[in-house]
C-alpha positions in Angstrom: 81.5 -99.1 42.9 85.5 -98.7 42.8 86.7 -96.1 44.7 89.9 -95.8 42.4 88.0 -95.0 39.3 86.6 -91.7 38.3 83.6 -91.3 35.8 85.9 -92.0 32.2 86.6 -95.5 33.8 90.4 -94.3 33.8 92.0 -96.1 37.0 95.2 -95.1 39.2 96.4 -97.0 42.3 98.8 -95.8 44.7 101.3 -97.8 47.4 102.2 -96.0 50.7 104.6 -97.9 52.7 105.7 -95.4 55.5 109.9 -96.3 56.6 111.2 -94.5 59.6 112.8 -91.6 57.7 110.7 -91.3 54.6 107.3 -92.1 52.7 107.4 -94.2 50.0 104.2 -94.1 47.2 104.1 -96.3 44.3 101.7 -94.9 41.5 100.7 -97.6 39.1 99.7 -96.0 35.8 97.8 -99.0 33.4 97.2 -97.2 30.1 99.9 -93.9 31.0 103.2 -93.3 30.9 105.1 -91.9 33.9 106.0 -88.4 32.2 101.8 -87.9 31.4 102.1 -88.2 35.7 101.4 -84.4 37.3 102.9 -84.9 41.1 102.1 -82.3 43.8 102.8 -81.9 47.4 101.2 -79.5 49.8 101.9 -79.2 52.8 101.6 -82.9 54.0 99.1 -83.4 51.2 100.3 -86.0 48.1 98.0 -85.3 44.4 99.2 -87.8 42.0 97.3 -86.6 38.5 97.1 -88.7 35.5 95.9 -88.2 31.7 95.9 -91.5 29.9 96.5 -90.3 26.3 96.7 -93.7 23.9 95.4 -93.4 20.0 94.4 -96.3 18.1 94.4 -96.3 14.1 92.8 -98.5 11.2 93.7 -98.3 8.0 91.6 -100.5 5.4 91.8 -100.0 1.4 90.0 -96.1 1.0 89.9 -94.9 4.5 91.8 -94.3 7.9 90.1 -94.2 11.7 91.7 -93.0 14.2 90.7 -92.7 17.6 91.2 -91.5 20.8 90.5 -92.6 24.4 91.1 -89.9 27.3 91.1 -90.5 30.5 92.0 -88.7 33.4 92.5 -89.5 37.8 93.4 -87.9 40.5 94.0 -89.3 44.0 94.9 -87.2 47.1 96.5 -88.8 50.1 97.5 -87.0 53.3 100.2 -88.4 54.9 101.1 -88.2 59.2 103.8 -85.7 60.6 106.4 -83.2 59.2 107.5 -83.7 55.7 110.7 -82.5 54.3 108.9 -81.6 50.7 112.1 -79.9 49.1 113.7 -82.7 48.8 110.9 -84.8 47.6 112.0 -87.2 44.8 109.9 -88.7 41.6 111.1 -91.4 39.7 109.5 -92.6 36.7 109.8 -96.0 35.5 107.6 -96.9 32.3 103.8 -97.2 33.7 105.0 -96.2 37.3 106.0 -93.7 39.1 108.1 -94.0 43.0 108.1 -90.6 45.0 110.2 -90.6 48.3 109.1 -87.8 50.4 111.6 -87.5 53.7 110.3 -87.1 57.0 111.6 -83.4 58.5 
């Protein structure tokens, strides 16, 4: 069983690489785009929330399908010490997000 994917199969990863004045976390969003991204910080606790919203059509000579697949993840990571969370940081960069989070 993979620990990064929820029941609707819908996957997100995230990168912590902690630097000596900040946390950096990469969110890798397959199927999403970074502005579908919800990013929350509490206290010293990071929720990175994704809905994965792509539609699919078919057209063929009477009729039109369309479909869509929803999917939806949430990861929670608690980072060590004091965090300076007002001046937090989200970039978003086609399917990826970067959030800098300084160290107080």
């Amino acid at each position: 069983m993979d620990p990064f994917k929820n029941d609707t199969g819908y996957s997100l990863s995230l990168d912590v690489r902690e630097l000596k004045d900040r946390y950096e976390v990469r969110a890798y969003l397959p199927d999403a785009k970074a502005p579908d991204a919800n990013v929350k910080l509490e206290g010293n606790r990071l929720q990175v929330e994704v809905t994965n919203r792509p539609a699919a059509s078919q057209q063929s000579n009477n009729s039109m399908v369309q479909t869509e697949e929803w999917g939806h993840s949430t990861q929670v990571v608690e980072l060590p010490g004091k965090l300076n969370g007002s001046q937090m940081k989200v970039e978003h960069k086609n399917h990826e997000l970067l959030i800098t989070i300084p160290k107080a």
